[in-house]
mmCIF file as gemmi writes it, N, C-alpha and C atoms, coordinates in Angstrom:
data_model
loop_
_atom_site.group_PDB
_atom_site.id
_atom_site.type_symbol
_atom_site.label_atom_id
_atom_site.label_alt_id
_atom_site.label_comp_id
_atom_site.label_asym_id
_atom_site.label_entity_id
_atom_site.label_seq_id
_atom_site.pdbx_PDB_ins_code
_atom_site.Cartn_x
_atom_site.Cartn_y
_atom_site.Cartn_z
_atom_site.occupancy
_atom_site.B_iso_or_equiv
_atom_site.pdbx_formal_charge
_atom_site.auth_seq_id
_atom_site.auth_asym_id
_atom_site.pdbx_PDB_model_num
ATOM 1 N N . UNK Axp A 1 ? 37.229 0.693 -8.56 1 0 ? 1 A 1
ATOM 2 C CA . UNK Axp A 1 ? 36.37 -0.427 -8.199 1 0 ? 1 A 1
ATOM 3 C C . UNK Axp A 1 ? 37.221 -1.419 -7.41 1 0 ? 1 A 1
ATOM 4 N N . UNK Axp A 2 ? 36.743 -1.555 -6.536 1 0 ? 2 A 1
ATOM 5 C CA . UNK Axp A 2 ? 37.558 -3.085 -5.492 1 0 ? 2 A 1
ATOM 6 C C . UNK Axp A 2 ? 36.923 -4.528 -5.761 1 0 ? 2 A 1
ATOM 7 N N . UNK Axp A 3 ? 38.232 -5.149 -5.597 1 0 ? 3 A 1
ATOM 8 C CA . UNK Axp A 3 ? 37.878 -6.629 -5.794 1 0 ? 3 A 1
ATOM 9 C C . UNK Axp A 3 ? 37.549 -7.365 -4.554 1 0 ? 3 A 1
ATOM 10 N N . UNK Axp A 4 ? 37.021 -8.267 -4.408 1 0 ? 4 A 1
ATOM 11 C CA . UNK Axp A 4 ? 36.64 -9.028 -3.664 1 0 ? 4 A 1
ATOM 12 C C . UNK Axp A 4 ? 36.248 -10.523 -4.474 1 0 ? 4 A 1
ATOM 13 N N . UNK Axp A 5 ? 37.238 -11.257 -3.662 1 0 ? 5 A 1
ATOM 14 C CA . UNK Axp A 5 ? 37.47 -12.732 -3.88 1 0 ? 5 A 1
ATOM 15 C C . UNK Axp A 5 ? 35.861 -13.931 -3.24 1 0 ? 5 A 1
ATOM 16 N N . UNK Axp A 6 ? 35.366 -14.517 -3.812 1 0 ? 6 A 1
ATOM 17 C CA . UNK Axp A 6 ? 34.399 -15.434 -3.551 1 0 ? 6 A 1
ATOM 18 C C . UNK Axp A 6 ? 34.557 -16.665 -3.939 1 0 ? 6 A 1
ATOM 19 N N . UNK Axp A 7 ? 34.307 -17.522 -3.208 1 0 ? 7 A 1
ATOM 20 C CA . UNK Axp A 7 ? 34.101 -18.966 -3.761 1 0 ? 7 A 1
ATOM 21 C C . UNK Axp A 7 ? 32.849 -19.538 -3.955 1 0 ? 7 A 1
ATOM 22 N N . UNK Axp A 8 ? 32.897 -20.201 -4.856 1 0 ? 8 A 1
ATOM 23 C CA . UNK Axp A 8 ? 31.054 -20.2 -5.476 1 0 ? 8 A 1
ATOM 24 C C . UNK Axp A 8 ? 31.33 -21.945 -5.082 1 0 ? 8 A 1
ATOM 25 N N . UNK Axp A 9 ? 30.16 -22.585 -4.566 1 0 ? 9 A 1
ATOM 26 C CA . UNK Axp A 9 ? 29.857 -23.66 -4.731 1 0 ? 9 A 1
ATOM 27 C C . UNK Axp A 9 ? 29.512 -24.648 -6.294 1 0 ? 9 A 1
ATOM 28 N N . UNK Axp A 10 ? 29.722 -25.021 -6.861 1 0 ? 10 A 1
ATOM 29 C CA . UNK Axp A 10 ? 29.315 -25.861 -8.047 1 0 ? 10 A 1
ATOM 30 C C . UNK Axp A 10 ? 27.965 -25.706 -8.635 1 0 ? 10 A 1
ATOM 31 N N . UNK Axp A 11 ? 27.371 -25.819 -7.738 1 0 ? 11 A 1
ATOM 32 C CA . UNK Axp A 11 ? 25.57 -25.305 -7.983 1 0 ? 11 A 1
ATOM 33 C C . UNK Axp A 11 ? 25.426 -23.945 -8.052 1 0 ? 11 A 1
ATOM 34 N N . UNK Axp A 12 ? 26.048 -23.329 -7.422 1 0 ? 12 A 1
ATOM 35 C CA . UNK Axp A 12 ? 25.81 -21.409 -8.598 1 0 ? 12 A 1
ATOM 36 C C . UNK Axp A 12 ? 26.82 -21.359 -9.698 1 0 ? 12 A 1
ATOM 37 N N . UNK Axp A 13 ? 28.549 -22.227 -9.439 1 0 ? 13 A 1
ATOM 38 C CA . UNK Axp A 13 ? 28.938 -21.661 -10.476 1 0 ? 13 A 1
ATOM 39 C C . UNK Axp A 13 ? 28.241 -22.229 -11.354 1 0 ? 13 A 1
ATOM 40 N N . UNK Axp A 14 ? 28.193 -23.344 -11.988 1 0 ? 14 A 1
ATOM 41 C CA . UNK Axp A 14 ? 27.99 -24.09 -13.267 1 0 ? 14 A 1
ATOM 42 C C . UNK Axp A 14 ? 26.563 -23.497 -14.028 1 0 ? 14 A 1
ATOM 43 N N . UNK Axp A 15 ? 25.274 -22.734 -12.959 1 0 ? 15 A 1
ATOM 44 C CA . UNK Axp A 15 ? 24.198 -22.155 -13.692 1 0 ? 15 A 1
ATOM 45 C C . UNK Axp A 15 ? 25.191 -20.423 -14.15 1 0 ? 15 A 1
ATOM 46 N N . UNK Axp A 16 ? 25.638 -20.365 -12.956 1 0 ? 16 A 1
ATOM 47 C CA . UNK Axp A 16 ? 26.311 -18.625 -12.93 1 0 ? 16 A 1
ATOM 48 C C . UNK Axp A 16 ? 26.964 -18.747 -14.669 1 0 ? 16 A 1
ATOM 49 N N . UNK Axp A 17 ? 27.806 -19.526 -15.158 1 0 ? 17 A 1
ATOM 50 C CA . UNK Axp A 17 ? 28.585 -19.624 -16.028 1 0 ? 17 A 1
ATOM 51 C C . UNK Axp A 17 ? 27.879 -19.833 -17.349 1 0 ? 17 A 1
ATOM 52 N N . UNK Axp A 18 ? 26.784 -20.483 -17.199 1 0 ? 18 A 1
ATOM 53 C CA . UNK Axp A 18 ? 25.893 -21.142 -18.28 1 0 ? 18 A 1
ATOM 54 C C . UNK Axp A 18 ? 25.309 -19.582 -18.776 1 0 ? 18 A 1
ATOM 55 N N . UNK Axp A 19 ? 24.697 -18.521 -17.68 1 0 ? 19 A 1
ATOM 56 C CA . UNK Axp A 19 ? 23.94 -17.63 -17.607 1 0 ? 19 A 1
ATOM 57 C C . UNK Axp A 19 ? 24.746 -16.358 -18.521 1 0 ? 19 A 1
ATOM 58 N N . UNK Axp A 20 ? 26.084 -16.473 -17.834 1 0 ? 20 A 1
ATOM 59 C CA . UNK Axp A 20 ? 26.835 -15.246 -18.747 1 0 ? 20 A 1
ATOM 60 C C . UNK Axp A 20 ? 27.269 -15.461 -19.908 1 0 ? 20 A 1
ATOM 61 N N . UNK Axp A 21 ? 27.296 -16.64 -20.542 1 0 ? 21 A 1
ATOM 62 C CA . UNK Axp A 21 ? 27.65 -17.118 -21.977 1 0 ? 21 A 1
ATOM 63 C C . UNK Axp A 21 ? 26.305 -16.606 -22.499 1 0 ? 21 A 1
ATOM 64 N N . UNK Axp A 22 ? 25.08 -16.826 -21.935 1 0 ? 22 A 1
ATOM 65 C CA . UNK Axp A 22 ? 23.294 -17.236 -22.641 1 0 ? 22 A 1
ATOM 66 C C . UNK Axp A 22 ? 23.752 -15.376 -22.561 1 0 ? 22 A 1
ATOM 67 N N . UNK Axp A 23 ? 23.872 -14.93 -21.69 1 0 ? 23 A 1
ATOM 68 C CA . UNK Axp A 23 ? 23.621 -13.193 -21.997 1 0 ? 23 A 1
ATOM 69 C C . UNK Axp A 23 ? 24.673 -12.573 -22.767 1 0 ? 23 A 1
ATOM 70 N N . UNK Axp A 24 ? 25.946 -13.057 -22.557 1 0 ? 24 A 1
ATOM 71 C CA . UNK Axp A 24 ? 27.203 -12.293 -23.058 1 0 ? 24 A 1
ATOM 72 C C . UNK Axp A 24 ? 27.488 -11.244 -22.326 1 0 ? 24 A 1
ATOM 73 N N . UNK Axp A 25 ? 27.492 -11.732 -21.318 1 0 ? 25 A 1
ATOM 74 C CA . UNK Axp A 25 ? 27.848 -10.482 -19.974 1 0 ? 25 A 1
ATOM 75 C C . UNK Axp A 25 ? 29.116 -11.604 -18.866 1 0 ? 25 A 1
ATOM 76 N N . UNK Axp A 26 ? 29.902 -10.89 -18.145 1 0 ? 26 A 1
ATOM 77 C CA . UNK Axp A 26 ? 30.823 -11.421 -17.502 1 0 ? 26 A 1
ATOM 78 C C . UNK Axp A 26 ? 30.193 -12.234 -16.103 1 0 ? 26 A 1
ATOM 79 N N . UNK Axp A 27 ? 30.525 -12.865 -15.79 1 0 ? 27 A 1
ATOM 80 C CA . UNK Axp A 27 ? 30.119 -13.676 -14.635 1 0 ? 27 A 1
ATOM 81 C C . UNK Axp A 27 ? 30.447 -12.067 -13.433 1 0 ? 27 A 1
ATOM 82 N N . UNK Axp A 28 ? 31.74 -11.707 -13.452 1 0 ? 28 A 1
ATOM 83 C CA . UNK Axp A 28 ? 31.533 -10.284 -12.639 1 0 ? 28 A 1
ATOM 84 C C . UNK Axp A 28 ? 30.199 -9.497 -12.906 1 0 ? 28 A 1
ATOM 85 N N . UNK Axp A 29 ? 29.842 -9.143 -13.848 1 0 ? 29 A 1
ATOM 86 C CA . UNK Axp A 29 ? 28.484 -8.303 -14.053 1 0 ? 29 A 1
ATOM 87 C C . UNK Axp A 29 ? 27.201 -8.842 -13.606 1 0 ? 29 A 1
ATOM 88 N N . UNK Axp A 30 ? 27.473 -10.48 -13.702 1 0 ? 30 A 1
ATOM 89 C CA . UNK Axp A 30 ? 26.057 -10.572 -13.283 1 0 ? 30 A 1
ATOM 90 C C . UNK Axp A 30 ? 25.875 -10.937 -11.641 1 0 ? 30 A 1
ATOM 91 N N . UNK Axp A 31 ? 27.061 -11.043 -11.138 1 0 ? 31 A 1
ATOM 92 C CA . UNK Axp A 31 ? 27.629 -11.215 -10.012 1 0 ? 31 A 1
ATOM 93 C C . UNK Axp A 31 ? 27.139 -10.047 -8.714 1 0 ? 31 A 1
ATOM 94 N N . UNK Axp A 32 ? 27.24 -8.495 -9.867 1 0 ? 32 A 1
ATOM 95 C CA . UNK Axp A 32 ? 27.332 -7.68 -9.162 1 0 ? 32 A 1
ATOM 96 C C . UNK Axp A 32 ? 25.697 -6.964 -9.693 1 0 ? 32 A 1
ATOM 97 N N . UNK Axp A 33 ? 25.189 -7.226 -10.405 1 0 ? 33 A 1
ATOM 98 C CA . UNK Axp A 33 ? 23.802 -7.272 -10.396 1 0 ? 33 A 1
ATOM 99 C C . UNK Axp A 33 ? 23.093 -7.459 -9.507 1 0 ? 33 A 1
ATOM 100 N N . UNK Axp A 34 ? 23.423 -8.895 -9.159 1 0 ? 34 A 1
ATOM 101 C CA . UNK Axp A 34 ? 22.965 -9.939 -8.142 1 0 ? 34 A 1
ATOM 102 C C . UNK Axp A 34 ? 22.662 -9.19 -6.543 1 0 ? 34 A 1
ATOM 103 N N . UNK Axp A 35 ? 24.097 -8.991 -6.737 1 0 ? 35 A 1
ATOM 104 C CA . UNK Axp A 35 ? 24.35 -8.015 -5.128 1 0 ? 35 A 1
ATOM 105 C C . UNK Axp A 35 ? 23.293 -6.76 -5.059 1 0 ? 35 A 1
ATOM 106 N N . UNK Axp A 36 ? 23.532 -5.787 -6.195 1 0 ? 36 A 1
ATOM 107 C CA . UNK Axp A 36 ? 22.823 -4.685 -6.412 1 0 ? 36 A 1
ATOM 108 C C . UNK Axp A 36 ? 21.442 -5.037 -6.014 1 0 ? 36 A 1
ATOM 109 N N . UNK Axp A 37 ? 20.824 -5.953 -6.701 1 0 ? 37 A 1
ATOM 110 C CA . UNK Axp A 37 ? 19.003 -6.312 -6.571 1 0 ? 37 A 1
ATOM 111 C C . UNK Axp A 37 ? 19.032 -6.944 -5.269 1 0 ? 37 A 1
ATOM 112 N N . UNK Axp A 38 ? 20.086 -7.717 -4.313 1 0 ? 38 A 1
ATOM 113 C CA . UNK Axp A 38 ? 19.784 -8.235 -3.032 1 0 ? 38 A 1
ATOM 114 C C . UNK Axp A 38 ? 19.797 -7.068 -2.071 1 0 ? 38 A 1
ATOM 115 N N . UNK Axp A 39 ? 20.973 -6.171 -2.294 1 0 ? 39 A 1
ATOM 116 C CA . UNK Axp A 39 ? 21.093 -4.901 -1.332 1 0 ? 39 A 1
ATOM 117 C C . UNK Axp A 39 ? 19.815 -4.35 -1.191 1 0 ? 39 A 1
ATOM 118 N N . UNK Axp A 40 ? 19.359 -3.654 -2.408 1 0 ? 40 A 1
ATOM 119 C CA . UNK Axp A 40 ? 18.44 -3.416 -2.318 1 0 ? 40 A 1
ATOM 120 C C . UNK Axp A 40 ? 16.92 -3.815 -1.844 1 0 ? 40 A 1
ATOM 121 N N . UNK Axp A 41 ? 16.746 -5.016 -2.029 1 0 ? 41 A 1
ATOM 122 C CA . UNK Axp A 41 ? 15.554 -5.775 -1.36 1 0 ? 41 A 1
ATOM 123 C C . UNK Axp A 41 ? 15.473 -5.834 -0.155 1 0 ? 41 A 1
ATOM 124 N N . UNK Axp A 42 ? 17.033 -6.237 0.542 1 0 ? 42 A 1
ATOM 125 C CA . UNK Axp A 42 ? 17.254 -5.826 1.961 1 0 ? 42 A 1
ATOM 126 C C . UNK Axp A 42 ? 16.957 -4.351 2.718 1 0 ? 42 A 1
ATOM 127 N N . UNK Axp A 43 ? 17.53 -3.352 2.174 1 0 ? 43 A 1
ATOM 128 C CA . UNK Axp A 43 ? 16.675 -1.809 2.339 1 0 ? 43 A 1
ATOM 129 C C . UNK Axp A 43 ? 15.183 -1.829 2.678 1 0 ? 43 A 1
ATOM 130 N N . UNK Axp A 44 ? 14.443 -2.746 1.396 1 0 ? 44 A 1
ATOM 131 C CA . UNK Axp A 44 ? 13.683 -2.582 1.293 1 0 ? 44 A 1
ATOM 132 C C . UNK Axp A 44 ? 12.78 -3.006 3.113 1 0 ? 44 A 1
ATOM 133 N N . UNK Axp A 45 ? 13.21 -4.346 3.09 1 0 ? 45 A 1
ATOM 134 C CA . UNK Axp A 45 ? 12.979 -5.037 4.069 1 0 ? 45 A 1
ATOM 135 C C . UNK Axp A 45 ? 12.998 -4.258 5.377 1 0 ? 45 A 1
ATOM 136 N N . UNK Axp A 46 ? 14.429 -3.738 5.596 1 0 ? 46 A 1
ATOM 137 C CA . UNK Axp A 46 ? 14.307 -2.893 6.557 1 0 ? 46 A 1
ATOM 138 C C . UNK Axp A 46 ? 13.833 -1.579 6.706 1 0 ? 46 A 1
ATOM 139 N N . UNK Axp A 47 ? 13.145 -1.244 6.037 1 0 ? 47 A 1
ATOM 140 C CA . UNK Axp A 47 ? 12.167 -0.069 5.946 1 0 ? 47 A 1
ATOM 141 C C . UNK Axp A 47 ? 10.731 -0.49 6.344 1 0 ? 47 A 1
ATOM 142 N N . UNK Axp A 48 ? 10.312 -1.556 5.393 1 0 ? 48 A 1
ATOM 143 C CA . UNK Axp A 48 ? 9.322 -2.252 6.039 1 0 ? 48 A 1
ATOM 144 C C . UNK Axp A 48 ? 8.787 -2.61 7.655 1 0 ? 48 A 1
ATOM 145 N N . UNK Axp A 49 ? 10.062 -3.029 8.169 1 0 ? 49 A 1
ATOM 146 C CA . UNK Axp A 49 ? 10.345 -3.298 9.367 1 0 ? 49 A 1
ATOM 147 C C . UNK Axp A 49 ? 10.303 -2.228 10.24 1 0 ? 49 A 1
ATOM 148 N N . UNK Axp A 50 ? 10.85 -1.176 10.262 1 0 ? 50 A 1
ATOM 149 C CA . UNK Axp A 50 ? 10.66 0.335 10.717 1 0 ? 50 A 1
ATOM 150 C C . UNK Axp A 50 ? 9.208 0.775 10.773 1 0 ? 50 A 1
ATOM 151 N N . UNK Axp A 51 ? 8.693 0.871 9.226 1 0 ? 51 A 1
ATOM 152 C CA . UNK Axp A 51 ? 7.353 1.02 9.148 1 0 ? 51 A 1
ATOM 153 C C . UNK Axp A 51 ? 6.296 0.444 9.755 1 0 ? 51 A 1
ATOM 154 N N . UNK Axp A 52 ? 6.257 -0.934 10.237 1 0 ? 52 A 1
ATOM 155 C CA . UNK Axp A 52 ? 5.829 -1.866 10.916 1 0 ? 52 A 1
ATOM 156 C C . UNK Axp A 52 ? 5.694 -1.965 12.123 1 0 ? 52 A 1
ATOM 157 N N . UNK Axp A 53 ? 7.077 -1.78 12.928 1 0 ? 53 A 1
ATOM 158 C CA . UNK Axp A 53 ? 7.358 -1.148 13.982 1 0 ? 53 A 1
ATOM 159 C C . UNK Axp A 53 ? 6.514 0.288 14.374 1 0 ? 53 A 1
ATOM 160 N N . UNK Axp A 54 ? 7.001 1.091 13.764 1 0 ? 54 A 1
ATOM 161 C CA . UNK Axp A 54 ? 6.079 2.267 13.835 1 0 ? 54 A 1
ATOM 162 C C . UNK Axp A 54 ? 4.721 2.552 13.753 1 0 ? 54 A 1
ATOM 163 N N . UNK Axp A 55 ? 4.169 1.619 13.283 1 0 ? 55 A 1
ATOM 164 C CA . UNK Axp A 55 ? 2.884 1.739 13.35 1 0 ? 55 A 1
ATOM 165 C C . UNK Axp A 55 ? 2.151 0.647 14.205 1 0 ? 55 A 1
ATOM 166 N N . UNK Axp A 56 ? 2.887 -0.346 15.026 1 0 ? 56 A 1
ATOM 167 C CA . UNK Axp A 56 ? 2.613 -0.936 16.196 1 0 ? 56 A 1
ATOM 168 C C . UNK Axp A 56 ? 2.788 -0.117 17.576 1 0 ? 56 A 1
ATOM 169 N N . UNK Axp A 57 ? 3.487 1.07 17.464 1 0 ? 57 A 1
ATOM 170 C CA . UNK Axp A 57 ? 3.737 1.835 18.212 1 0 ? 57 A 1
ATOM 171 C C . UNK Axp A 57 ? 2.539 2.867 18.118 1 0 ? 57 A 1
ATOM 172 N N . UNK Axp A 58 ? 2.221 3.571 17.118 1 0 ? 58 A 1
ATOM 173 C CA . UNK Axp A 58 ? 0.761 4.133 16.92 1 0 ? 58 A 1
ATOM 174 C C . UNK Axp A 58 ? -0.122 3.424 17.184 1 0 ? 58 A 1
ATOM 175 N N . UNK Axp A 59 ? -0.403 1.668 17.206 1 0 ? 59 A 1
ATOM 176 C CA . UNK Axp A 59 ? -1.33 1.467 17.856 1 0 ? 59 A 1
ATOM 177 C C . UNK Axp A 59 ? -1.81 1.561 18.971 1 0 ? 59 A 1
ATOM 178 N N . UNK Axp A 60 ? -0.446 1.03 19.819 1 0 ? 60 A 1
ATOM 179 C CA . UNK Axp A 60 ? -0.296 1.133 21.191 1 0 ? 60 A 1
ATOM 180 C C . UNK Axp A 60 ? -0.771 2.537 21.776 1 0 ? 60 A 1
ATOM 181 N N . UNK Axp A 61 ? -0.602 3.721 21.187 1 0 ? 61 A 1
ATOM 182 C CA . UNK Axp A 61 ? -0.47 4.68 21.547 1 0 ? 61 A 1
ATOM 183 C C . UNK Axp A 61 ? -2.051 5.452 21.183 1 0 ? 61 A 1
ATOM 184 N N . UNK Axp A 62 ? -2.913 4.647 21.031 1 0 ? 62 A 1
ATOM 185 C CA . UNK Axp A 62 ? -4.263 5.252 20.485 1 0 ? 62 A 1
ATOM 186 C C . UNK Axp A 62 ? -4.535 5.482 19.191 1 0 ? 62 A 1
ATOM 187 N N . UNK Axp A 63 ? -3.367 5.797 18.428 1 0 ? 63 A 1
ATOM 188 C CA . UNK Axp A 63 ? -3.789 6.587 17.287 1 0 ? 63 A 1
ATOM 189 C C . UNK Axp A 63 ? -4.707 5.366 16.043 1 0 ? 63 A 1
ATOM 190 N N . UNK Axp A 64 ? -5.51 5.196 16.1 1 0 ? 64 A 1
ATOM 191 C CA . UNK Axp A 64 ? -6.578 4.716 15.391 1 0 ? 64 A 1
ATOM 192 C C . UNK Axp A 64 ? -7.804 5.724 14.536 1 0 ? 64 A 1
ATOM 193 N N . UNK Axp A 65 ? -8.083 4.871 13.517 1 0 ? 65 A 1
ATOM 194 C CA . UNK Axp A 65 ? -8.973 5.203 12.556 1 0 ? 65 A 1
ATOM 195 C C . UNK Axp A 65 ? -9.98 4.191 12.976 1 0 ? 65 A 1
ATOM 196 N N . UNK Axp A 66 ? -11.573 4.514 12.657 1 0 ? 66 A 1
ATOM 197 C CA . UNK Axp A 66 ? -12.326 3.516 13.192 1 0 ? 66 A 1
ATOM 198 C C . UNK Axp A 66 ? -13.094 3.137 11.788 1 0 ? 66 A 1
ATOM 199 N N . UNK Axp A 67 ? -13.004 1.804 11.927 1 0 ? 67 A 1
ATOM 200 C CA . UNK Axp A 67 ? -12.956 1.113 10.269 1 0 ? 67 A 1
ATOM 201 C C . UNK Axp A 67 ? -14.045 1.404 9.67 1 0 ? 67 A 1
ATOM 202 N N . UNK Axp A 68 ? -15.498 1.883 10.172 1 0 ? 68 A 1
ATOM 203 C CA . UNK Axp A 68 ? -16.549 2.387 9.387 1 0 ? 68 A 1
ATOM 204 C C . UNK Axp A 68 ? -16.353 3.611 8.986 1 0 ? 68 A 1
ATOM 205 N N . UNK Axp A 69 ? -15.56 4.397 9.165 1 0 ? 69 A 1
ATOM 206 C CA . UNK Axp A 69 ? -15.201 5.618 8.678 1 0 ? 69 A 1
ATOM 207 C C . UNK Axp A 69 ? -14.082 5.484 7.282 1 0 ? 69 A 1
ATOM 208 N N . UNK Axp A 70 ? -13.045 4.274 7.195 1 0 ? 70 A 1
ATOM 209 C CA . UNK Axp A 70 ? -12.568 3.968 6.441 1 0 ? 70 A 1
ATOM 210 C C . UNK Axp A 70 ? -13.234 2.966 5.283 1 0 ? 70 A 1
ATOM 211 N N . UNK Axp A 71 ? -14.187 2.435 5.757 1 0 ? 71 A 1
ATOM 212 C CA . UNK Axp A 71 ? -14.898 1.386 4.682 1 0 ? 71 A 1
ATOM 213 C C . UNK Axp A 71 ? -16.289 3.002 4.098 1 0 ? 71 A 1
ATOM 214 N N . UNK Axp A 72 ? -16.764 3.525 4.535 1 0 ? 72 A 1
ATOM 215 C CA . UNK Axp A 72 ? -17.33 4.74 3.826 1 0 ? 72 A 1
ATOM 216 C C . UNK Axp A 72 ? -16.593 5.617 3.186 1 0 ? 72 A 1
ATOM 217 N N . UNK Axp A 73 ? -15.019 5.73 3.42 1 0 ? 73 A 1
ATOM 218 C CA . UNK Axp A 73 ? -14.693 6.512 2.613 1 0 ? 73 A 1
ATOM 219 C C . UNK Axp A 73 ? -14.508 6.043 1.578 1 0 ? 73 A 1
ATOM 220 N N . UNK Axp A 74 ? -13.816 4.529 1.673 1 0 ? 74 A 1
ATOM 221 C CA . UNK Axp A 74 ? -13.215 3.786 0.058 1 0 ? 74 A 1
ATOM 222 C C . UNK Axp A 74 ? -14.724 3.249 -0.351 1 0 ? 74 A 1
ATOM 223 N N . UNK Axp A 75 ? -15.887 3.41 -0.028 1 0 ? 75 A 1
ATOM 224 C CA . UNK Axp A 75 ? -17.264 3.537 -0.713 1 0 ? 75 A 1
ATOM 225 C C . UNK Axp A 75 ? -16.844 4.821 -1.746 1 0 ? 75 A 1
ATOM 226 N N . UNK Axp A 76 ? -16.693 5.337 -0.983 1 0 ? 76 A 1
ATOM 227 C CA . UNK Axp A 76 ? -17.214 7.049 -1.815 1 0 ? 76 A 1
ATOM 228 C C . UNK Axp A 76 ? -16.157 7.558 -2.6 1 0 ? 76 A 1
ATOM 229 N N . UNK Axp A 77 ? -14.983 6.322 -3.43 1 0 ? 77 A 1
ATOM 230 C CA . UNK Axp A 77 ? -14.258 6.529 -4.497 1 0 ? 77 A 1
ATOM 231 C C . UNK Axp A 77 ? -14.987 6.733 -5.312 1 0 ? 77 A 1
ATOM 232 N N . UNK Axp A 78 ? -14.72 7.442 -6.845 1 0 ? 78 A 1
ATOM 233 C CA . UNK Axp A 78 ? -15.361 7.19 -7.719 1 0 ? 78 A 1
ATOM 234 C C . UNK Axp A 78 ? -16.548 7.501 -7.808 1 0 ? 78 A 1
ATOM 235 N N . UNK Axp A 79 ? -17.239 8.543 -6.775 1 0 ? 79 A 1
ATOM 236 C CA . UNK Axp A 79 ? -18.162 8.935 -6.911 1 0 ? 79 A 1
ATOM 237 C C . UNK Axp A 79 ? -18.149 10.285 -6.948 1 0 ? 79 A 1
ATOM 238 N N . UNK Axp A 80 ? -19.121 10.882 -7.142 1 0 ? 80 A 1
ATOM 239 C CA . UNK Axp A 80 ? -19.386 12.511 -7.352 1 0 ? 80 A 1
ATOM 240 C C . UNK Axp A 80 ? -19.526 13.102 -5.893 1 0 ? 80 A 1
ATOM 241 N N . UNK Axp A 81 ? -19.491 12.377 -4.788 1 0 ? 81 A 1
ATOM 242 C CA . UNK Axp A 81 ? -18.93 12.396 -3.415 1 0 ? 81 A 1
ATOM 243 C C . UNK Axp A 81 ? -18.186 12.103 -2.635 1 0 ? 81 A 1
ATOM 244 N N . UNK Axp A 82 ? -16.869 11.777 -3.288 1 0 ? 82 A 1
ATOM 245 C CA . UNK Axp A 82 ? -15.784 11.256 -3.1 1 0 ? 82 A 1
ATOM 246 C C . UNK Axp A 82 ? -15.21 12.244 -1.544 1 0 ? 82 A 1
ATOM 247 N N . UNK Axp A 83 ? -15.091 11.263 -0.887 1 0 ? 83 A 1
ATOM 248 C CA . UNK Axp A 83 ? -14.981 12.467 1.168 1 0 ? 83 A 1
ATOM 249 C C . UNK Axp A 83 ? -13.154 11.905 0.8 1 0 ? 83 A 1
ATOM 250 N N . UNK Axp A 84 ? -12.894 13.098 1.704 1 0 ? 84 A 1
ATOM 251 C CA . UNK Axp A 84 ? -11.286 13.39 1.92 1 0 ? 84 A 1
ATOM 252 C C . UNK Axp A 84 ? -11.434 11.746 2.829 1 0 ? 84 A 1
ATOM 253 N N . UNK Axp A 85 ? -9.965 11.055 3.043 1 0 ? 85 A 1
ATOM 254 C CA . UNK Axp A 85 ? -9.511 10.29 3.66 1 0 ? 85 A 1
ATOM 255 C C . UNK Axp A 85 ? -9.809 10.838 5.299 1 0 ? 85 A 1
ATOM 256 N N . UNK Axp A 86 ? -9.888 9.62 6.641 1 0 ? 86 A 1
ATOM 257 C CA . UNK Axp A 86 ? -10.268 9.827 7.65 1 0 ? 86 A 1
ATOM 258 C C . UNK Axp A 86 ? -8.997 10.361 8.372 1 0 ? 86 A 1
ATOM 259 N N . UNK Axp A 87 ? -9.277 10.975 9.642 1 0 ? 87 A 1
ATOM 260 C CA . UNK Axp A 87 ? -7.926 11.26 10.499 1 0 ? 87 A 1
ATOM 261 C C . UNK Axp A 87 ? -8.108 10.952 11.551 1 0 ? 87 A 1
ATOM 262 N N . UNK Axp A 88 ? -7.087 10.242 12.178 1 0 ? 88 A 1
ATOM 263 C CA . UNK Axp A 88 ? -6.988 10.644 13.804 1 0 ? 88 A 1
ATOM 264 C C . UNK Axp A 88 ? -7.362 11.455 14.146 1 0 ? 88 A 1
């Protein structure tokens, strides 16, 4: 495991410090929690962004569903005529 040095401002350390006493976990652990759940949200973000992208690009490009075909299908959940999803 590698270290890496940070300087915390007063306003994270003093809650940061309060937080690992209240859990009984090291200010490192919750440190690296922290990172873990931000990395990840960031992924997240940029996937989103891709996805987003990509499907501004399918617009551009024709590929459309025409919304009465999509508002009849999510009608016909839950029913004993439930229709496959629409396609391009």
């Amino acid at each position: 495991m590698s270290i890496t040095s940070v300087r915390l401002s007063p306003d994270v350390e003093i809650p940061l410090k309060q937080l690992s006493q209240k859990l009984d976990r090291s200010k490192s652990y919750i440190i690296n929690q922290a990172l873990k759940e931000y990395i990840q949200r960031q992924a997240m973000e940029h996937q989103r962004w891709n996805d987003t992208i990509e499907a501004l690009n399918s617009v551009k490009s024709g590929k459309l569903v025409d919304s009465d075909a999509v508002d009849n299908w999510l009608d016909s959940w839950g029913t004993e005529n439930e229709q496959a999803p629409p396609h391009i």
